[in-house]
C-alpha beads as a LAMMPS data file, in Angstrom:
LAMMPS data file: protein, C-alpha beads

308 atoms
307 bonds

1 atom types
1 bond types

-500.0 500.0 xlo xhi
-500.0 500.0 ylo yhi
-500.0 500.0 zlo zhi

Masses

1 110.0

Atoms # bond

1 1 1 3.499 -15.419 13.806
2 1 1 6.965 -13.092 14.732
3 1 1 7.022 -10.785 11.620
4 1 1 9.586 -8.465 10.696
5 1 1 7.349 -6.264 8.508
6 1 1 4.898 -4.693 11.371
7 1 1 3.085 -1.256 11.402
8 1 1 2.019 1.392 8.902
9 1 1 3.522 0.721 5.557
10 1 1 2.306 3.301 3.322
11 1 1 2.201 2.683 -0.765
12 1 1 3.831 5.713 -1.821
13 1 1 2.380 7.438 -4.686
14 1 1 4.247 8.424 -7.983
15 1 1 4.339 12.009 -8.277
16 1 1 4.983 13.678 -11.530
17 1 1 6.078 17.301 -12.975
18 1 1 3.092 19.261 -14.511
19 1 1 4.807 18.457 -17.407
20 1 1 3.794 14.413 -17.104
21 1 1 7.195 13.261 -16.041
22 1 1 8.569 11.190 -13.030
23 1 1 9.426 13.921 -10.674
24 1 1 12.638 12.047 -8.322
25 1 1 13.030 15.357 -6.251
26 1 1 9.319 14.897 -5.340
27 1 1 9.727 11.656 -4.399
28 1 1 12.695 11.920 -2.032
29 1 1 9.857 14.711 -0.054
30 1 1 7.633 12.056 0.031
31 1 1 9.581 9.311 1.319
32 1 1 11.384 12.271 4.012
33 1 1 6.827 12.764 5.032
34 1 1 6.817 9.263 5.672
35 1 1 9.992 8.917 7.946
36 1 1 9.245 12.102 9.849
37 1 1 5.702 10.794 10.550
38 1 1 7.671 7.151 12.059
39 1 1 6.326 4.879 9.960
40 1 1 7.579 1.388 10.282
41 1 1 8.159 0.671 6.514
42 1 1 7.557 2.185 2.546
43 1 1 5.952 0.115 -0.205
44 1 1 6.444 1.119 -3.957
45 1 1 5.365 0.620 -6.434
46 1 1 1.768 -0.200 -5.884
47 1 1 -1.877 -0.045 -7.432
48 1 1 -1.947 3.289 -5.467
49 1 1 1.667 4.537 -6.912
50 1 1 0.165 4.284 -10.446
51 1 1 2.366 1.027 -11.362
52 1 1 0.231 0.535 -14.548
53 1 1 0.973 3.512 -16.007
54 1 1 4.868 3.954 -15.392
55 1 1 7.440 1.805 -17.708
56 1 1 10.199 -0.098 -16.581
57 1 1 12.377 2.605 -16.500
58 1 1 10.636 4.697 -14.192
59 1 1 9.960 1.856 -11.862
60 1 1 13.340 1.477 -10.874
61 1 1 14.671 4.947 -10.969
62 1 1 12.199 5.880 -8.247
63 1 1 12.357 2.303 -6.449
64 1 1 16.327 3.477 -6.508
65 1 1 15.734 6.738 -4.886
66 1 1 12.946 5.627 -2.707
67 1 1 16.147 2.942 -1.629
68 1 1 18.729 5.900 -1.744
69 1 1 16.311 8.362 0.580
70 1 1 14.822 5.489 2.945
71 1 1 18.981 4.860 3.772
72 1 1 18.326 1.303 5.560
73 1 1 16.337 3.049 8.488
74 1 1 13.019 1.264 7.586
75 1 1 12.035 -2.059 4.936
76 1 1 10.684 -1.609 1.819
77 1 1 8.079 -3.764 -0.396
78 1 1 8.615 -3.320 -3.807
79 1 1 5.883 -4.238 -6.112
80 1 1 6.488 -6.346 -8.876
81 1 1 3.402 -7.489 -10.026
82 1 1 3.333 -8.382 -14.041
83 1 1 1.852 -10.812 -16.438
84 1 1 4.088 -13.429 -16.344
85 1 1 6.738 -14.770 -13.977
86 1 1 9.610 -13.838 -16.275
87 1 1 8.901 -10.216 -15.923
88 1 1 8.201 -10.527 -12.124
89 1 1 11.527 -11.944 -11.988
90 1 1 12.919 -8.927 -13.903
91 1 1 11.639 -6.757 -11.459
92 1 1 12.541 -8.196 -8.405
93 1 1 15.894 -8.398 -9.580
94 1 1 15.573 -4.755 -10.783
95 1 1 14.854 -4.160 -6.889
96 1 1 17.625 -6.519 -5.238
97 1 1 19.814 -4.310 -7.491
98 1 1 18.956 -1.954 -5.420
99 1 1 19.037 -3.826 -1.656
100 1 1 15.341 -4.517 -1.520
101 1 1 14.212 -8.253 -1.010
102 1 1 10.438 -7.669 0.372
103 1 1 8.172 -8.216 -3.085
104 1 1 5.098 -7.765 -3.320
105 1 1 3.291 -9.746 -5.765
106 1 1 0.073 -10.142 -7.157
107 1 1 -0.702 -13.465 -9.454
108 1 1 -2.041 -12.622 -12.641
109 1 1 -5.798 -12.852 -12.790
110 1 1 -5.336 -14.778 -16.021
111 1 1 -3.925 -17.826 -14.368
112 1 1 -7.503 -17.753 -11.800
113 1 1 -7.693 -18.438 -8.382
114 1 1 -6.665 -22.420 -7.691
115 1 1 -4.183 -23.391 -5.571
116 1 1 -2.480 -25.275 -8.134
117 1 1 -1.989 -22.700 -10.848
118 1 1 -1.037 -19.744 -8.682
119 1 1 1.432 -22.365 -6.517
120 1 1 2.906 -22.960 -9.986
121 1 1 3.398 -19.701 -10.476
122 1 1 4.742 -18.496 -7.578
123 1 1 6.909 -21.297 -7.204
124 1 1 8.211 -20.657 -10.814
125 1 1 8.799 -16.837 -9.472
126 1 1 10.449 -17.463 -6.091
127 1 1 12.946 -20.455 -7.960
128 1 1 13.840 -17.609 -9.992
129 1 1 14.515 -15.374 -7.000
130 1 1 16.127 -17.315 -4.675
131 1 1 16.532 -14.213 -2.139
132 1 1 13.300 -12.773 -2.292
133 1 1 10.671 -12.549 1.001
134 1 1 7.590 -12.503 -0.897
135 1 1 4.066 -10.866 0.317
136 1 1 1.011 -12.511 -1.641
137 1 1 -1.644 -9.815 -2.681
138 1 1 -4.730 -11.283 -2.864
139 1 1 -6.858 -8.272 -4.138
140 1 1 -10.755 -8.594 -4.948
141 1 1 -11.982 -8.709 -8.316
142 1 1 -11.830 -7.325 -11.091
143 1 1 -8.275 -6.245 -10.027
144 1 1 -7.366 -9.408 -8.522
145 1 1 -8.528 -13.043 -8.594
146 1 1 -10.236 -13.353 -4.958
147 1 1 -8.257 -16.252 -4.055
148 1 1 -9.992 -18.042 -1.006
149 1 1 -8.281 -18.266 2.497
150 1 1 -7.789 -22.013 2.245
151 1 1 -6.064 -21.634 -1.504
152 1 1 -3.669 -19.473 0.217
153 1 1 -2.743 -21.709 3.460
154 1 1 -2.161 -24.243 0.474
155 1 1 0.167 -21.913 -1.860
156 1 1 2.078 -20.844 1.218
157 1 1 2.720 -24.130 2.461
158 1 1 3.656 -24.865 -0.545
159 1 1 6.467 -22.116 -1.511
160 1 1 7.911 -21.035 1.869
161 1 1 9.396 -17.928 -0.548
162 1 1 5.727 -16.681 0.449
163 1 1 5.913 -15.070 3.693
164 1 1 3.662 -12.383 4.243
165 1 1 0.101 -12.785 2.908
166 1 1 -1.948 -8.764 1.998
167 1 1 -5.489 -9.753 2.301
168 1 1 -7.201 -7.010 0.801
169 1 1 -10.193 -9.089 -0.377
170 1 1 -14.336 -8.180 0.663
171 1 1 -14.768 -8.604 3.607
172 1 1 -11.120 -9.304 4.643
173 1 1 -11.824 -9.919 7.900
174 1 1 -12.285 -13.628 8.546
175 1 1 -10.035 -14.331 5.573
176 1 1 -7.547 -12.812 7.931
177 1 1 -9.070 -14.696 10.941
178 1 1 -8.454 -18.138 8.636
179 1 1 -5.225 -17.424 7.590
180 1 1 -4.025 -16.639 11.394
181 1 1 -5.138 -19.568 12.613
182 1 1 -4.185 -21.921 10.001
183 1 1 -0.935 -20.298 8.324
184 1 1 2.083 -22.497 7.905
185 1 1 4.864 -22.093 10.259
186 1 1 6.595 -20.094 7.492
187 1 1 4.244 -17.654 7.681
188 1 1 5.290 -14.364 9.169
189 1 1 2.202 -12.528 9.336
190 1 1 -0.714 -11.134 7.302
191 1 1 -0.760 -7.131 6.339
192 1 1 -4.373 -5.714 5.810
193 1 1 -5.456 -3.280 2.758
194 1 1 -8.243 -1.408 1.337
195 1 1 -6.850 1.872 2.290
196 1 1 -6.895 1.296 6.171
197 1 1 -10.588 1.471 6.226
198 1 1 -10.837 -1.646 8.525
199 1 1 -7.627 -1.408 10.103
200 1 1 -8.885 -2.309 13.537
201 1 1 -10.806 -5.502 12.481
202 1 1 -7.856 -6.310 10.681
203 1 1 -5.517 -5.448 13.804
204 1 1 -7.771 -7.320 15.806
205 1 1 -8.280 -10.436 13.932
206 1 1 -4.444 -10.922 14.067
207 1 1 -3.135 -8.366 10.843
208 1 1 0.957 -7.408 11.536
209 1 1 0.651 -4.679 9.675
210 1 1 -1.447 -2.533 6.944
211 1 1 -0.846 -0.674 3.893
212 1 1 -2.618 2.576 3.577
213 1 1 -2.131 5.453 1.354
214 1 1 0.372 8.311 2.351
215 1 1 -1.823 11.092 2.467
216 1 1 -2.794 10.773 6.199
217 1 1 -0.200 8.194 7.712
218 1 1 0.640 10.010 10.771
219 1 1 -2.775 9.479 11.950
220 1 1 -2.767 5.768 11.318
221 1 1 1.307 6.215 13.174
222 1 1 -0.975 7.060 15.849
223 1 1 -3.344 4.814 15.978
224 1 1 -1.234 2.008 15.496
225 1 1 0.606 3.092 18.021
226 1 1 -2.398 3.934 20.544
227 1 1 -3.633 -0.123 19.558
228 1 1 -0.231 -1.426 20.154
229 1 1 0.049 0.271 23.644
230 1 1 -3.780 -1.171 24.610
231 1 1 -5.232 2.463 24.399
232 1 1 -8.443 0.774 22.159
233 1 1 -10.226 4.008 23.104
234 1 1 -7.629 6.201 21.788
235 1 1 -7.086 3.871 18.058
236 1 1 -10.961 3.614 18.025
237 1 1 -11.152 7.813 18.405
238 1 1 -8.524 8.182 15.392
239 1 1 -10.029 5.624 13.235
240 1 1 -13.694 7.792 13.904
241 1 1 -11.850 11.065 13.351
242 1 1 -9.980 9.405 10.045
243 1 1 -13.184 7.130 7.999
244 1 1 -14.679 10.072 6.155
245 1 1 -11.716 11.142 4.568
246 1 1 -11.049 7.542 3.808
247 1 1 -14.636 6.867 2.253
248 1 1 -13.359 9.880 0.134
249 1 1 -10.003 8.505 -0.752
250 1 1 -11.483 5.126 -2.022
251 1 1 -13.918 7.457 -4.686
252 1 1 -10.884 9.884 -5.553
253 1 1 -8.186 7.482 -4.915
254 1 1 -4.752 9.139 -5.663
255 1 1 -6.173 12.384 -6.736
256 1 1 -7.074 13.013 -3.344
257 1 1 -3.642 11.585 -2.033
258 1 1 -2.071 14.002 -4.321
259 1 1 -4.178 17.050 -3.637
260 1 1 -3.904 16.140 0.320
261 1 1 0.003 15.893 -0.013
262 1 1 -0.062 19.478 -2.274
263 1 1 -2.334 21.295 0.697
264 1 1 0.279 19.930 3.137
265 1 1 3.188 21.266 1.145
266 1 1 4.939 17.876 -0.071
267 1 1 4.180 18.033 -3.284
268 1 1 3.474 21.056 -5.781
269 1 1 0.988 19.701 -8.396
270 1 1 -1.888 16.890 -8.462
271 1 1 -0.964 15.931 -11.656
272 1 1 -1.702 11.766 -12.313
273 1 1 -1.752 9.534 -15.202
274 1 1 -4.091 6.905 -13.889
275 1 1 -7.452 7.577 -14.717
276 1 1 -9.138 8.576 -12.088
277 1 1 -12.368 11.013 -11.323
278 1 1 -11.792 14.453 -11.265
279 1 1 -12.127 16.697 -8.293
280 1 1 -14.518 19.592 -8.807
281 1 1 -14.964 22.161 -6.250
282 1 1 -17.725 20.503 -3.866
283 1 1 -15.673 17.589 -3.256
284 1 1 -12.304 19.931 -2.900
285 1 1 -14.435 21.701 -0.201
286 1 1 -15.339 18.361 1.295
287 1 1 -11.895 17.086 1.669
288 1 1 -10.647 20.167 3.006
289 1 1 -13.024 20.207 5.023
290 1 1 -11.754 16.873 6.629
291 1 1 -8.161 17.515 6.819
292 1 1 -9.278 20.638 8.897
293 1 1 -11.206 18.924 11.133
294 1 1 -8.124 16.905 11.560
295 1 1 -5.929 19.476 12.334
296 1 1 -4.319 18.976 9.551
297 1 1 -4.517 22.506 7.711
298 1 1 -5.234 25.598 8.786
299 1 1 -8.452 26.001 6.872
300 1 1 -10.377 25.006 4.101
301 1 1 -9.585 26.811 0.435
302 1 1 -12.397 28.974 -0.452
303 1 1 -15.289 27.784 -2.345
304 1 1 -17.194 30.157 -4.643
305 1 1 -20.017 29.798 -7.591
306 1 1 -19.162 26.176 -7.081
307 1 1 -15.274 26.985 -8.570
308 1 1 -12.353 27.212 -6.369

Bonds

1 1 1 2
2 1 2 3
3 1 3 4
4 1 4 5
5 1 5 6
6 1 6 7
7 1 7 8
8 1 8 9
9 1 9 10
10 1 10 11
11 1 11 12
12 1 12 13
13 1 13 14
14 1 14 15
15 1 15 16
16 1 16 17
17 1 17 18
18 1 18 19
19 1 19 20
20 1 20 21
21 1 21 22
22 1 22 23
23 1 23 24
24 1 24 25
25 1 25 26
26 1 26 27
27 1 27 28
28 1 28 29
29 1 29 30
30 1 30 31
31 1 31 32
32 1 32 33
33 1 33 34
34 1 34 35
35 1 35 36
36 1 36 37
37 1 37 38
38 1 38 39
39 1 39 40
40 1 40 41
41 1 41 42
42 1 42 43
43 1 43 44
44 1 44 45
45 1 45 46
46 1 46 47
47 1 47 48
48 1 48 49
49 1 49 50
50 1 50 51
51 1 51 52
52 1 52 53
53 1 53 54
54 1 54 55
55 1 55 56
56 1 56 57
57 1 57 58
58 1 58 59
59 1 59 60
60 1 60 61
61 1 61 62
62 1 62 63
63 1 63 64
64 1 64 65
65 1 65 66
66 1 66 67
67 1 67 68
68 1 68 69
69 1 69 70
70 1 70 71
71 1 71 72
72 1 72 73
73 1 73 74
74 1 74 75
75 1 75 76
76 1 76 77
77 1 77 78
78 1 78 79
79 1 79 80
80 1 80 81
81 1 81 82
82 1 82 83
83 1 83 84
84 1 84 85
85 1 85 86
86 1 86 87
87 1 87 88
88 1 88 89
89 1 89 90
90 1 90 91
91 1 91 92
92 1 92 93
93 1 93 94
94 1 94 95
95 1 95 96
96 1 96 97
97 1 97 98
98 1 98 99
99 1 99 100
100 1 100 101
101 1 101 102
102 1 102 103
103 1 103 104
104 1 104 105
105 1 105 106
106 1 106 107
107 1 107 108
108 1 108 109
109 1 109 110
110 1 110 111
111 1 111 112
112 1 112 113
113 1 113 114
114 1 114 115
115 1 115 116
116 1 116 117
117 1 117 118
118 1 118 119
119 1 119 120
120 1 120 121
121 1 121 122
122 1 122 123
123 1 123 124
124 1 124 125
125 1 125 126
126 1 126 127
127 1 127 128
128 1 128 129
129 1 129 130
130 1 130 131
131 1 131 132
132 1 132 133
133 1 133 134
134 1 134 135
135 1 135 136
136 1 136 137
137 1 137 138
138 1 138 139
139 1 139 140
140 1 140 141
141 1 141 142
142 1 142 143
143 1 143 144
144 1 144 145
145 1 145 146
146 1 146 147
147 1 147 148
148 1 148 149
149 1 149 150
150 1 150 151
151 1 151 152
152 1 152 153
153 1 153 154
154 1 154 155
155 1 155 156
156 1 156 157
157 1 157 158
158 1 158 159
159 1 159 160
160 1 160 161
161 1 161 162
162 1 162 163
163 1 163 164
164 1 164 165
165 1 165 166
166 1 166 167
167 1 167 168
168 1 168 169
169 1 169 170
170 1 170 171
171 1 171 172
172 1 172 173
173 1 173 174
174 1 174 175
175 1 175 176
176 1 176 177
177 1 177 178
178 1 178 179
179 1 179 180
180 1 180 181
181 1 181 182
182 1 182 183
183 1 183 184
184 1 184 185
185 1 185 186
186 1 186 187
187 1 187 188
188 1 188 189
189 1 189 190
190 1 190 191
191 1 191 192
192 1 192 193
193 1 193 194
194 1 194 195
195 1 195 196
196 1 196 197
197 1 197 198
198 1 198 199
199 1 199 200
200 1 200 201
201 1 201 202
202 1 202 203
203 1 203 204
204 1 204 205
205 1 205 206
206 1 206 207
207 1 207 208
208 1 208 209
209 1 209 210
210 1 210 211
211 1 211 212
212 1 212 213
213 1 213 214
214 1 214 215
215 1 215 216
216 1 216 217
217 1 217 218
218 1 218 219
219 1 219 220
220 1 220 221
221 1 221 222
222 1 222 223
223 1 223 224
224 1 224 225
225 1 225 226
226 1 226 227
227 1 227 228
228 1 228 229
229 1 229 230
230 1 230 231
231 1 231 232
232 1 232 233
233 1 233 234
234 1 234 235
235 1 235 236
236 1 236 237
237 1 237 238
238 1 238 239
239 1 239 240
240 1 240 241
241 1 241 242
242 1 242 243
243 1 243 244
244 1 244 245
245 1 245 246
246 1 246 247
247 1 247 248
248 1 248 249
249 1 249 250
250 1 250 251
251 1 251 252
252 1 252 253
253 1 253 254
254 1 254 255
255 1 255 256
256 1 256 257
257 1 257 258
258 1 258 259
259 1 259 260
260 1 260 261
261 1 261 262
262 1 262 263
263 1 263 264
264 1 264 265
265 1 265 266
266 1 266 267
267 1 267 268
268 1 268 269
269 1 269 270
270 1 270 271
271 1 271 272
272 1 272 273
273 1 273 274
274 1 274 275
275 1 275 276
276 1 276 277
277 1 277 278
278 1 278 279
279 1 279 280
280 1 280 281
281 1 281 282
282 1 282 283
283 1 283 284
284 1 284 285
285 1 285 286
286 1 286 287
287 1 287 288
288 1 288 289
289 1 289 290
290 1 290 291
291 1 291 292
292 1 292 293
293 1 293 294
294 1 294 295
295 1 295 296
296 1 296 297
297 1 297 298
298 1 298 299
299 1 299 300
300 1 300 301
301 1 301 302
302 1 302 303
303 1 303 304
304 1 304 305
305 1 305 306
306 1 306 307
307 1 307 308
């Protein structure tokens, strides 16, 4: 496989004013973090940027800045994920209005997980975006539909439109392996998920590329980068250093991104619309306790009678 979408592709997260708004300004200092930190590629919007809570509207005035900041100097995946193929369509055309032709798409759980009704689908999406490169999301349930690894040889074989596969399903691992080995020739590679928690199975079974969240991409930069040279020690060290906060991010999801990218000075609030557990003091304590370990602020905030 010779793909073109390779590396650390962070989801970027939606960040909003404390008033509940789309903050644009905020987003530009987000998509300048991920630059700066050489990443190899931006995805928005996606389950991590909130999609399900922002309208139409808001999709593609950040997709535009996102497209306006990024300047051509890295790809982007837009999401477009809906309920039906017409308004997939309307989004991917919302994005090529903008020069982005990398989709991401998830097929609706409601159609299931056969080859037949998600080739259908998909089929019925890329004839109605002729330009499009799509990347297949095949996310576990209940999110997504689970779709096995020899549905989704089958689907891409069948719509060449499909040609990046994000395996993000439980374990992912030899659904990667599978899809490797037995991917059509118009398949340009498969991108791992779940938050870069098994990024080096994933990288080693074959992945291009993965999809974390923002909040600690230079250290998967560098641990790409250490597995791409052959320093396995070095990738293996990072990914050791990195897993706890990780184990944290998949409980606190983008409350932690957002409270990670506030302590680092990107953004100015935590403020989110997705629902999403609260972090009390202990588990502010915990984080920061992480990103210190990492280097990655000075210390942790102070802690007392269990408030910060």
């Amino acid at each position: 496989m010779t793909s073109a979408l390779a590396g650390i592709l962070p989801v970027l997260p939606t960040p909003f004013t404390k008033a509940g708004e789309v903050d644009a300004s905020a987003m530009r200092r987000l998509v300048r973090f991920a630059l700066d930190c050489g990443v190899d590629g931006v995805v928005f919007p996606g389950f991590a940027s909130e999609v399900e809570k922002l309208d139409g509207a808001e999709r593609s005035q950040l997709l535009a800045v996102v497209a306006d900041e990024v300047g051509g100097r890295v790809p982007i995946i837009a999401g477009a994920s809906a309920g039906s193929a017409v308004e997939v369509i309307g989004h991917g055309r919302a994005a090529a209005a903008v020069g982005v032709h990398h989709l991401m798409i998830q097929p609706p759980v409601a159609i299931g997980p056969e080859a037949g009704a998600v080739t259908a689908f998909m089929a019925e999406v890329a004839a109605g975006l002729p330009g499009a490169r799509i990347v297949l999301q095949n996310a576990p349930a209940p999110r997504g539909s689970d779709i096995s690894p020899e549905a989704l040889v089958s689907i891409a074989g069948a719509v060449p439109q499909v040609v990046y596969i994000k395996e993000e399903t439980l374990p992912a691992g030899p659904a990667i392996s599978h899809l490797v080995a037995h991917g059509p020739e118009t398949l340009a590679g498969i991108i791992g998920g779940g938050g870069a928690r098994y990024i080096l199975d994933e990288y080693a079974r074959g992945a291009c590329a993965a999809m974390p969240a923002i909040e600690i991409v230079d250290e998967h930069v560098a641990m790409d980068r250490a597995w791409r040279a052959g320093r396995r020690d070095e990738a293996r060290a990072i990914y050791v250093r990195t897993l706890p906060l990780l184990t944290l991010q998949a409980v606190y999801r983008m409350r932690l991104t957002k409270h990670v990218m506030s302590r680092r000075g990107i953004l100015d609030n935590t403020v989110v619309r997705a629902p999403t557990p609260e972090l009390d003091a202990p588990a502010i304590a915990d984080i920061d306790a992480n990103l210190a370990e990492l280097g990655l602020i000075a210390a942790p905030l102070a802690v007392e009678g269990g408030r910060r």
